[in-house]
C-alpha positions as CSV (number, residue, x, y, z in Angstrom):
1,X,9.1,29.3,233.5
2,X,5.6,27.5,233.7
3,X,5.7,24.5,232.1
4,X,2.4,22.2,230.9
5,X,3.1,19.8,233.6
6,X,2.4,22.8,236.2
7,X,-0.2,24.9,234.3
8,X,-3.3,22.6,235.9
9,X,-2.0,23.4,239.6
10,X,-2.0,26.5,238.4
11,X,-5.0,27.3,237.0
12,X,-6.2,25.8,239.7
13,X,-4.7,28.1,242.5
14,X,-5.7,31.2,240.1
15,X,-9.6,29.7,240.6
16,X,-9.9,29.1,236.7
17,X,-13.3,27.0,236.6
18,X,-11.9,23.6,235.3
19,X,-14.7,23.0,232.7
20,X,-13.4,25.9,230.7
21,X,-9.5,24.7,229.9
22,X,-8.0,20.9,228.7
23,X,-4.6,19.8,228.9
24,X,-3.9,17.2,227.0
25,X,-6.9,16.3,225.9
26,X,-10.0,17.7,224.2
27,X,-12.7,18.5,225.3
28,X,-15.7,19.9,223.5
29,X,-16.8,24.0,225.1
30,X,-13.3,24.4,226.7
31,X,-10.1,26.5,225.3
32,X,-7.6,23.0,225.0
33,X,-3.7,22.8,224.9
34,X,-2.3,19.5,223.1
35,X,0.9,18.5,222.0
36,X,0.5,17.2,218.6
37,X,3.2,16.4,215.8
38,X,6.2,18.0,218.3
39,X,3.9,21.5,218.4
40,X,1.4,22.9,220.7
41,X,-1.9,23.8,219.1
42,X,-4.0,25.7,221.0
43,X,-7.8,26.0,220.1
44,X,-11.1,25.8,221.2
45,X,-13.0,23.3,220.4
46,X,-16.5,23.2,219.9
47,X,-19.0,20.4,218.5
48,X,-15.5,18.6,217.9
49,X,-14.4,21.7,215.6
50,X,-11.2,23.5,216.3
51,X,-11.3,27.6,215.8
52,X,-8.8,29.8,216.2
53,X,-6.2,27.3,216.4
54,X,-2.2,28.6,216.5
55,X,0.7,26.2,217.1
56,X,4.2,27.4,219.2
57,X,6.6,25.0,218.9
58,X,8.4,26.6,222.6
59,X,6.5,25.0,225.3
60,X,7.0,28.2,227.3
61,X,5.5,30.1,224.3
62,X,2.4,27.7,223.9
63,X,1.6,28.2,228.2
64,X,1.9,31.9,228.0
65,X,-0.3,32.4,225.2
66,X,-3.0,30.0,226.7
67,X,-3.1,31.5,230.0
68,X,-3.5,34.6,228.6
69,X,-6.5,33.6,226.1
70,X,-8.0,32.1,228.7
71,X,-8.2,34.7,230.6
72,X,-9.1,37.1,227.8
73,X,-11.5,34.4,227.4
74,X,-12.7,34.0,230.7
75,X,-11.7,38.0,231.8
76,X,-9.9,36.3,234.8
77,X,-5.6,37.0,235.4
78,X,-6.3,40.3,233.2
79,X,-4.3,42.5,235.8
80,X,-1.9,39.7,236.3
81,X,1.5,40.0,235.0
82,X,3.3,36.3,234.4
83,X,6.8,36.3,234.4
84,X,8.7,34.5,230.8
C-alpha cells in the first residue's frame, strides 16, 4: 500500500513533471493532496481557489485516487495498473 510519505518518490520514478502535483502543501496550477481536519482533500488549486475538491478519510483511498487524477489529468500511468 502507497502511502503519502512515498507517493513523491514515486511520482517521481513514474517521470510525473513535479510542477503539476503538491504534497502537503498548495500550490497554485498543480492537482494538491493535504491532510486537513483528519481528511485528505484533494483539489486543484488555481488563483488560490480549490475545484473539484473530494475528501477520503483512508489514506490509502486519498493516494489512489490522486495518482489516478493525475494521470487522467496529465494522461500519464493510464495503462498502469496500481495494486490496493
Amino acid at each position: 500500500m502507497l502511502k503519502i510519505s512515498e507517493l513523491n518518490s514515486y511520482l517521481k520514478i513514474k517521470g510525473i513533471p513535479e510542477d503539476s502535483y503538491s504534497i502537503n502543501e498548495v500550490n497554485d496550477e498543480s492537482l494538491c493532496i493535504v491532510e486537513e481536519n483528519k481528511k485528505w482533500h484533494i483539489f486543484y488549486s488555481e488563483r488560490g481557489l480549490r475545484t473539484e475538491e473530494c475528501c477520503y478519510h483512508d489514506e490509502h483511498s486519498a493516494v489512489l485516487y490522486f495518482i489516478n487524477r493525475l494521470s487522467k489529468m496529465l494522461k500519464f500511468l493510464s495503462n498502469e495498473k496500481i495494486e490496493p
